[in-house]
N, C-alpha and C positions, 0 to 999 in steps of 0.2 A: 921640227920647225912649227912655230904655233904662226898660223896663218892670218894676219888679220888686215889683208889688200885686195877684198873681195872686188872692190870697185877698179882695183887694175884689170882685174882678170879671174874667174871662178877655174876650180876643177870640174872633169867631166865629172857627170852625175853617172853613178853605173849602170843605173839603168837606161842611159840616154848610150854610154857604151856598149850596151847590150843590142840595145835596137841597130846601131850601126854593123854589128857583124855579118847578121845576113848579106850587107850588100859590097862588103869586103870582102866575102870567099865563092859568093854562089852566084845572085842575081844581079849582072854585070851590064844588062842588055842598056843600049839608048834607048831612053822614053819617044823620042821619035820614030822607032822603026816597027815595023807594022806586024810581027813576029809575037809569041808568047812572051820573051825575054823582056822586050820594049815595052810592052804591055805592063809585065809585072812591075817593070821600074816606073813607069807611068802612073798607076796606082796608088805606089807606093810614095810616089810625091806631092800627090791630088791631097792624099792622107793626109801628107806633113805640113800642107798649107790647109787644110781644113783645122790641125792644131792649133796651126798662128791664129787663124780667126777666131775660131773659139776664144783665144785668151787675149783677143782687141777688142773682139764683139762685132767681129762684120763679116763679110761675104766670103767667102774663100778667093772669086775671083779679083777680091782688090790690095791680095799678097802676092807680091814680087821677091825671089828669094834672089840676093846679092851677096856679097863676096864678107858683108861685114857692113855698121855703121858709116865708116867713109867713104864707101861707093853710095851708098843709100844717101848718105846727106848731098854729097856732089852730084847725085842724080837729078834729086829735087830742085838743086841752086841755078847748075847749069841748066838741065833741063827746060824750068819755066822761065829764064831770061832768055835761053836762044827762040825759045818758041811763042813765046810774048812779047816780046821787043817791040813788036808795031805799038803793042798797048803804051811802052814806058818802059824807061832802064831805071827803076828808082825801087831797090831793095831794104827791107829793114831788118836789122837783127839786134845784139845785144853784147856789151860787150865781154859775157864773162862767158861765149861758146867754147865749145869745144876747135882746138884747130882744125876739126873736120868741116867743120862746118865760117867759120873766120876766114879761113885760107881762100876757098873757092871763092866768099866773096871781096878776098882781094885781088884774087886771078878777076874777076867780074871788074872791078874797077879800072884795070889795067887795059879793059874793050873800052872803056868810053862809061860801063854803068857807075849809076850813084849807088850808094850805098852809107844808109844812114844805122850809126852803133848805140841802142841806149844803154842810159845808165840803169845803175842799180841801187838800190837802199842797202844801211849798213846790214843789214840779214843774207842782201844777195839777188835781191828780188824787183823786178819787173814790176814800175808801175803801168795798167794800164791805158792810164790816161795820158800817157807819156806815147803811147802808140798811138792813139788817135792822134795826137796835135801833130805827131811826124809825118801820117799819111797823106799825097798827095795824091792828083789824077795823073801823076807816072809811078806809081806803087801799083807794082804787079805781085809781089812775094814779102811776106815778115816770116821770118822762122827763128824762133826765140825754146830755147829747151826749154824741155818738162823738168827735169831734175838738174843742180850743178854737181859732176861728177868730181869736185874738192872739196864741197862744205854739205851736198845734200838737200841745200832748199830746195823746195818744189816750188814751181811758178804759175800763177794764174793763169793756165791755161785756157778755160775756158771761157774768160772774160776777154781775152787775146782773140780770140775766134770769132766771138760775139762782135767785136767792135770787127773784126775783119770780113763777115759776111755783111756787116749793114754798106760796109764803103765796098764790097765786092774786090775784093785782093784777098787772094789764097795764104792757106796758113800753113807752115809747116814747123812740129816742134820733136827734135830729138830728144828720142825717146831711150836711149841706149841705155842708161843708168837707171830707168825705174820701171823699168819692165821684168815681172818677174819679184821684185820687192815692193811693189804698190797694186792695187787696180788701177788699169791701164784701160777704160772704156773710149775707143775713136768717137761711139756714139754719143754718149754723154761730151765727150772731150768739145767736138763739134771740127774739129780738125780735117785739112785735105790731105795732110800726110804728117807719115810717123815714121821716124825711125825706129828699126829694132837691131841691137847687137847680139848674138848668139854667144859669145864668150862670158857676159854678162851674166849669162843666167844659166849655168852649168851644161852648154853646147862647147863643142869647138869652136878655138879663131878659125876665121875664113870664111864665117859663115851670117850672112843676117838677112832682113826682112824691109821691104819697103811697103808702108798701107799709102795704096792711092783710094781719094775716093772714088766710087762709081764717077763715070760721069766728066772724069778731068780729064784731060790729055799733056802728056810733055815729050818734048822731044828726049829720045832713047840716049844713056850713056854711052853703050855699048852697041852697034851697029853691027849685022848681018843678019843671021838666017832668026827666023819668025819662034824663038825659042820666049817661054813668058807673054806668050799671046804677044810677040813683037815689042814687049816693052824693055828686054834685055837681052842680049843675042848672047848666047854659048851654049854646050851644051851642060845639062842640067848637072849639079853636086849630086846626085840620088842619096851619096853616104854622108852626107853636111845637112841637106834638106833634113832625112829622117830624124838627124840629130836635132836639129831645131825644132822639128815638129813635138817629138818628143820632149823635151827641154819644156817648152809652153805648156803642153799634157799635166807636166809636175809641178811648175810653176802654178796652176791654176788651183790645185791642193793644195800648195805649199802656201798660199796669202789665205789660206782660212785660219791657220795655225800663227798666233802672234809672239812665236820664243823669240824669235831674233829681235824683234822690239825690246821684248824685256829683257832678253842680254844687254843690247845696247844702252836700255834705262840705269842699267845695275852698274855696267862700267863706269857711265857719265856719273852715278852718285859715288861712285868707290874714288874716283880722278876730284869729285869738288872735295868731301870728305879730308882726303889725303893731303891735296894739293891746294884747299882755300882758294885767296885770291890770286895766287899763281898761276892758275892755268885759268883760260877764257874759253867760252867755246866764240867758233866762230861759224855764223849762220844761223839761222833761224831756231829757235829753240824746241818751237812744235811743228810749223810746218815745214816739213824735210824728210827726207828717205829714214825708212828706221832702223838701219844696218850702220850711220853712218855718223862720224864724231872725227869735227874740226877741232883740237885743240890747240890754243897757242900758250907754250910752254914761257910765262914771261921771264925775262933775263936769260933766256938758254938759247940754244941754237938745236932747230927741229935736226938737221942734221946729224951734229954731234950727237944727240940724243938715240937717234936712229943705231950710228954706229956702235956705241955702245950699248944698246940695249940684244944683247944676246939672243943667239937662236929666234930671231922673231923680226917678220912680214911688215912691213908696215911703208905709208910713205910722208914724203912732206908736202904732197900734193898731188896734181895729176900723173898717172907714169909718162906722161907722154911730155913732162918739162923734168922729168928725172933729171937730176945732176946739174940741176940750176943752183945759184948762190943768191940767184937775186930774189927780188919780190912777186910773189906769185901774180901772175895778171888780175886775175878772180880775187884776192886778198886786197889788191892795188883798188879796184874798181868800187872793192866795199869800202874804202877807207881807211881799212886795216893799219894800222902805221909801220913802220918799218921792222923795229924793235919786235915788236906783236907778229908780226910776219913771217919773219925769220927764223922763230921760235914753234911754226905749226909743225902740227904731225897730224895726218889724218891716219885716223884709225877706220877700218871699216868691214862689218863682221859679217859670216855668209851661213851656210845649211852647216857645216863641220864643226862650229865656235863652241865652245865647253866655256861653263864656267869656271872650270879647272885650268882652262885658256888666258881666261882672264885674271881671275886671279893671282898667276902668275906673273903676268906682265905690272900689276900694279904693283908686285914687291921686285921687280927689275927694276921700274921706275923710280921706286921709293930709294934703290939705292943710287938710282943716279942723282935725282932730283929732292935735295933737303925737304923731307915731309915740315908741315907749319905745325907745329902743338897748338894744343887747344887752351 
């Protein structure tokens, strides 16, 4: 199977398997209990949120380890609405989120809160200035992603944050998709919170990371015992955390090395090449994740395409609208047209991708899709 749906979901990295055995056969103890056992596990979790920070750039104390990005995003959504509310029920986001982040605030609507969606330009992108004129004095939360996990653009982040610390309303941008394929600095960013996905970035699912900043407070998702300095009640993953921790460790290597950019440069020229004015991309051409290639196949249908293109990964969009016919939301919000729509397939390349990968795949394509002569 030649893999190329990193943005669905990565393999474990072995050495991130590695670090997980120890606490699969031997070091079993609760980090709360006051014993050697507890201790070790204790440790060994301090370790793996010392990892996250390292590869956010902040404190150890202001990583929270969750279950995955959509506890993370719903922590942040609901969180600061239940426990801000005297300020203002007035949320902004954007409309091409993720449903982890979309949903909650339609569950949020459904209490009484406002919630205002911006658009986006035809690349995909967030204007700033489009965030100011939304904000009012009931804007307590905007959280607008860092990356879109169907096309890749990256978004102003830290022009979002700028304009959100001058009117004092917290920012929060999921980060799930370019963590681990970008630098990811909260410091630089300016951000009060981040999402992190672990399956992302060669962890297991079930695993991710919330950055609060020092300093913020919101009411807890998950209620009970004083687990996460009380910011998240259960007892700890000890074998998910070390994965994550580790996961970041390699990650933080792994963005010195720019192959996977120039895989993706090489693909994106083999697909114009081949394919002329038949194929489009779709999203921003340079600012965007570098693993990651929107194409829209014109006159074809990304599906059909899919189904026939043999032994190989790929999708027509997010996994999480898998086995849709219609127009992708994020395609809809850039303008995309229907025809142009219908016809994507996102490709998106990870640490495994060969050129020998690739290659292959353009003489798949070449037989489905009539190459243009020159």
């Amino acid at each position: 199977m030649i893999y190329l749906d990193y943005n669905a979901t990565t393999p474990i990295d072995p050495a991130v398997a590695e670090a997980m055995l120890p606490y699969l056969y031997g070091n079993f103890g609760n980090p709360s209990s006051g014993h050697a056992l507890g201790a070790a596990a204790k440790d060994a979790i301090e370790q793996a949120r010392g990892q996250v920070a390292g590869l956010l750039n902040c404190s150890p104390a202001e990583i929270i380890f969750t279950s995955g990005g959509s506890e993370s995003n719903n922590m942040v959504i609901k969180g600061v609405a239940f426990i801000y509310r005297h300020r203002g029920r007035h949320i902004i986001t954007s409309q091409i989120e993720h449903p982890a982040v979309i949903n909650p605030c339609r569950y949020l609507e459904q209490l009484g809160y406002e919630v205002s969606y911006l658009p986006v330009d035809q690349f995909g992108i967030v204007d700033p200035d489009d965030v100011e004129k939304l904000i009012t004095d009931q804007t307590i939360l905007v959280t607008v992603m860092h990356s879109n996990n169907e096309t890749g653009s990256l978004q102003p982040i830290e022009e979002i944050a700028g304009i959100c610390r001058r009117h004092n309303v917290m920012f929060h941008t999921d980060a799930s998709q370019s963590v681990g394929k970008v630098p990811v600095d909260v410091q630089s960013l300016g951000v009060d919170f981040l999402t992190v996905a672990g399956h992302k970035l060669y962890a297991p699912k079930g695993i991710g990371a919330l950055y609060i900043r020092n300093g913020v407070v919101i009411e807890p998702l998950i209620h009970g015992a004083g687990h996460e300095c009380g910011r998240r009640a259960g007892t700890e993953n000890i074998i998910f955390d070390v994965a994550l921790g580790k996961a970041c460790e390699i990650a933080a290597e792994a963005l010195k090395r720019p192959a996977i950019k120039q895989m993706t440069n090489y693909f994106y020229q083999q697909l114009q090449e081949k394919f002329k004015d038949r194929v489009h991309l779709n999203g921003h051409p340079e600012k965007r994740l570098p693993n990651t290639l929107n194409m829209s196949f014109l006159g074809h249908s990304g599906q059909a395409i899919l189904s026939r293109l043999e032994n190989t990964a790929a999708s027509t969009g997010s996994a999480c609208h898998s086995g849709l016919t219609t127009l992708s939301p994020v395609l809809k919000a850039m303008g995309v047209s229907e025809q142009a729509g219908l016809g994507a397939v996102r490709f998106s390349l990870g640490r495994y991708t060969t050129k020998a990968d690739l290659d292959s795949v353009i003489g798949k394509l070449g037989a489905i899709i009539k190459p243009v002569n020159i």
